[in-house]
C-alpha positions in Angstrom: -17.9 26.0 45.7 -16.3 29.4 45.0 -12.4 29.2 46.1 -9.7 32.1 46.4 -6.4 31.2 46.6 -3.8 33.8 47.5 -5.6 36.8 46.1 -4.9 40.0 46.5 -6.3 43.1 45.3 -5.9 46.5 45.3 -6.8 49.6 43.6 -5.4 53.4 43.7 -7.3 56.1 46.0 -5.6 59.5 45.4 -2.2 58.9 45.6 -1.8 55.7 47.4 -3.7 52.3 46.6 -6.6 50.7 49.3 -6.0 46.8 49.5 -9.4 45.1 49.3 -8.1 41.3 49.9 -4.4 40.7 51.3 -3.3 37.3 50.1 -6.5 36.0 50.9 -7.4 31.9 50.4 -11.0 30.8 51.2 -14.2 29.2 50.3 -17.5 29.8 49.3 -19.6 26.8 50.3 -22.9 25.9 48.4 -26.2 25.9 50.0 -26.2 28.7 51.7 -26.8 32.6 51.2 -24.2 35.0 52.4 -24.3 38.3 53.9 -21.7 40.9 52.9 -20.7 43.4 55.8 -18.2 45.7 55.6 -17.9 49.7 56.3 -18.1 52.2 53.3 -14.8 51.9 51.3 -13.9 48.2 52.5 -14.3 46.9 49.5 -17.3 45.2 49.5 -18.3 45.7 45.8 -15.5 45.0 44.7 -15.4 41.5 46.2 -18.8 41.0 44.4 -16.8 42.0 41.1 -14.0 39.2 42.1 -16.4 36.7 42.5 -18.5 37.7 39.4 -15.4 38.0 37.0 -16.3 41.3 36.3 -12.8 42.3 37.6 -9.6 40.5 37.8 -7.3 40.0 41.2 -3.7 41.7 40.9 -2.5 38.2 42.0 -4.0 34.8 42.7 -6.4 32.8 41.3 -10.2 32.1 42.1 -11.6 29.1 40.7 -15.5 29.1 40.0 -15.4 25.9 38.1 -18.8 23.7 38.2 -20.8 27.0 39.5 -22.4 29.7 37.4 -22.4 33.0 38.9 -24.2 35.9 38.1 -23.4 39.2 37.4 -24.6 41.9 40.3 -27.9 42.5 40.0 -29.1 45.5 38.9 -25.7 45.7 37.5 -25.9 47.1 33.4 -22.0 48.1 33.4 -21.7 45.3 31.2 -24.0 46.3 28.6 -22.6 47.3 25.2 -23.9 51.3 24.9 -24.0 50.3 21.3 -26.2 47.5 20.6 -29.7 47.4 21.1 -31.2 45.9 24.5 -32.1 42.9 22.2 -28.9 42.9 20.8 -27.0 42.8 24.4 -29.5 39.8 25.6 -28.3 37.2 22.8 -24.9 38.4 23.8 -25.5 37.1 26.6 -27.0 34.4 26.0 -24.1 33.0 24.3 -21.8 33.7 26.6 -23.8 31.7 29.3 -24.9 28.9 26.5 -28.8 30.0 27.5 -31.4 30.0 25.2 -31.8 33.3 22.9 -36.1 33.0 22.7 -36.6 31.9 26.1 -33.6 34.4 27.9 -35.4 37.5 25.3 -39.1 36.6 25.8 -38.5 36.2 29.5 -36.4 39.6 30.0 -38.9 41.8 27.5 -41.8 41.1 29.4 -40.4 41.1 32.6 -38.4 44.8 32.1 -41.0 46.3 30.4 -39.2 48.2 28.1 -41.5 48.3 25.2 -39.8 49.8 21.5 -36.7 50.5 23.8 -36.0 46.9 23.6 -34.6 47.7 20.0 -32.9 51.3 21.2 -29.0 51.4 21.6 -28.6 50.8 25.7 -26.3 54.0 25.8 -30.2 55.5 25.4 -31.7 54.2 28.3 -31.8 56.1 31.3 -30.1 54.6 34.7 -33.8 53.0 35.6 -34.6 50.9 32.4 -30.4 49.2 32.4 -31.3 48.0 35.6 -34.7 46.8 34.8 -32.9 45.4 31.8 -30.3 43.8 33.7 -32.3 42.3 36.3 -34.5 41.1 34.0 -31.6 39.0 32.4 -30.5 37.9 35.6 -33.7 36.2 35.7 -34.4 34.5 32.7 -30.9 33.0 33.3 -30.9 30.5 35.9 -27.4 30.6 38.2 -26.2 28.4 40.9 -25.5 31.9 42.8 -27.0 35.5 42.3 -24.8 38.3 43.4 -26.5 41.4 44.8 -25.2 44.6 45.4 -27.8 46.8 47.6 -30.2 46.7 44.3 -32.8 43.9 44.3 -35.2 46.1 42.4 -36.4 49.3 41.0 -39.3 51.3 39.4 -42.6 51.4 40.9 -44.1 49.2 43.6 -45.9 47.3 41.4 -42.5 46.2 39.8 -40.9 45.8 42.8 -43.2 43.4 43.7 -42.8 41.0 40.7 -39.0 41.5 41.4 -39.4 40.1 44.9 -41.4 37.0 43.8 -39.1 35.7 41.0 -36.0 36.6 43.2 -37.8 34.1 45.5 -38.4 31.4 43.4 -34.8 31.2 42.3 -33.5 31.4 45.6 -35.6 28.3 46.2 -32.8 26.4 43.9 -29.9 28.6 44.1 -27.7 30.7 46.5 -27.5 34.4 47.2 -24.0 36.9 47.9 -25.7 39.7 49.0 -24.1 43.3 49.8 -26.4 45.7 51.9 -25.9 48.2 54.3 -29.7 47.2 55.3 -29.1 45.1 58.4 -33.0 43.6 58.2 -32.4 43.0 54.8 -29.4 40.7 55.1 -31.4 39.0 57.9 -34.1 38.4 55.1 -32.2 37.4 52.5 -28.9 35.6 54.1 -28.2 32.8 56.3 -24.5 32.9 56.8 -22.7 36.0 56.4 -18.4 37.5 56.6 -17.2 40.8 57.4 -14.4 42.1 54.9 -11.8 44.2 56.8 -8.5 45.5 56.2 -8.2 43.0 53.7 -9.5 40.3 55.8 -12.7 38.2 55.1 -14.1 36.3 58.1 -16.4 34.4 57.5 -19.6 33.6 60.6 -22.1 30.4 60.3 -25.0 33.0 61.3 -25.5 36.3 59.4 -26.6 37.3 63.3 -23.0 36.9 64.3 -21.7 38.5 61.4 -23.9 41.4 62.3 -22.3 41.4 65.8 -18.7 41.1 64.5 -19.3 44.0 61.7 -20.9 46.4 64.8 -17.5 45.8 66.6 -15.6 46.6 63.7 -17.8 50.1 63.7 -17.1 50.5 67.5 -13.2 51.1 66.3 
């Protein structure tokens, strides 16, 4: 289980700050995946970075203890520009106590990258990080994968080896999934909450999310 406990967040737009999640306590149950709804600027990506770690709330405390989480998929923002792609998988690797041949062998066949494997990431183009950084995300096995409107990318001969991995690890682990793709939340998601004004409610059927976020647009 993911909890929040009074968290709040916020973050500057122009000259005044947009609060994402207003003192906000709730939790993430395991065993099911969860659809993300929310209109543009709600903060929907930036509840993904919450729950991920990759950002930290102004106040509160969210407690993932007993659950590994991924990183968004698709996501290469954490990638050291610096190091090689090799050098950024053991990185890693250590941080997530996986295993450096199995993580690297899996990920360098899987994105494909050839001699770019041993390039500086701040080389790559947009297209080989995220090939990159999904390939990571699957040769390390969460609890829950975090998806931000990316589930895969280069040609549709990658896409479909994208698709079949993503589905054998959902077969053992949970999905967060952010999409504007209504069909695609009904293909990936079970459950699903609709973030606004600061508010996450949360719906035991992503169809009744759905419902709730289109009444939310009706505004």
């Amino acid at each position: 289980m993911i909890s929040f406990r009074s968290v709040t967040k916020s973050y500057r737009v122009g000259d005044r700050r947009k609060t994402v999640l207003d003192d906000a306590s709730f939790d993430i149950v395991r065993g099911q995946s969860l659809g993300v709804l929310g209109v543009n600027g709600a903060g929907k990506s930036t509840l993904i970075r919450l729950i991920s770690g990759a950002s930290m709330p102004d106040r509160g405390r969210i407690d993932r203890r007993g659950v590994r989480v991924s990183w968004p998929l698709g996501f290469a923002g954490s990638f050291n520009g610096s190091l090689t792609g090799r050098e950024n998988l053991r990185f890693a690797c250590r941080i997530y106590g996986a295993s450096i041949p199995k993580v690297t062998a899996f990920a360098e066949d899987f994105a494909e990258l050839g001699a770019h494997l041993d390039m500086p990431v701040r080389t790559y183009s947009s297209g080989m990080k995220a090939r990159l950084a999904f390939g990571l995300s699957m040769a390390i096995e969460f609890d829950v994968y975090l998806v931000d409107e990316i589930t895969a990318v280069g040609d549709a001969i990658f896409k479909k080896r994208c698709d079949e991995v993503f589905a054998e690890r959902r077969k053992v682990a949970d999905v967060i999934m952010v999409s504007h793709s209504m069909g695609t939340l009904k293909r990936f998601c079970t459950a699903g909450c609709v973030l606004d004004r600061g508010r996450l409610t949360f719906y035991p059927a992503i169809d009744s999310a759905i419902a709730a976020y289109e009444d939310v647009l009706k505004r």
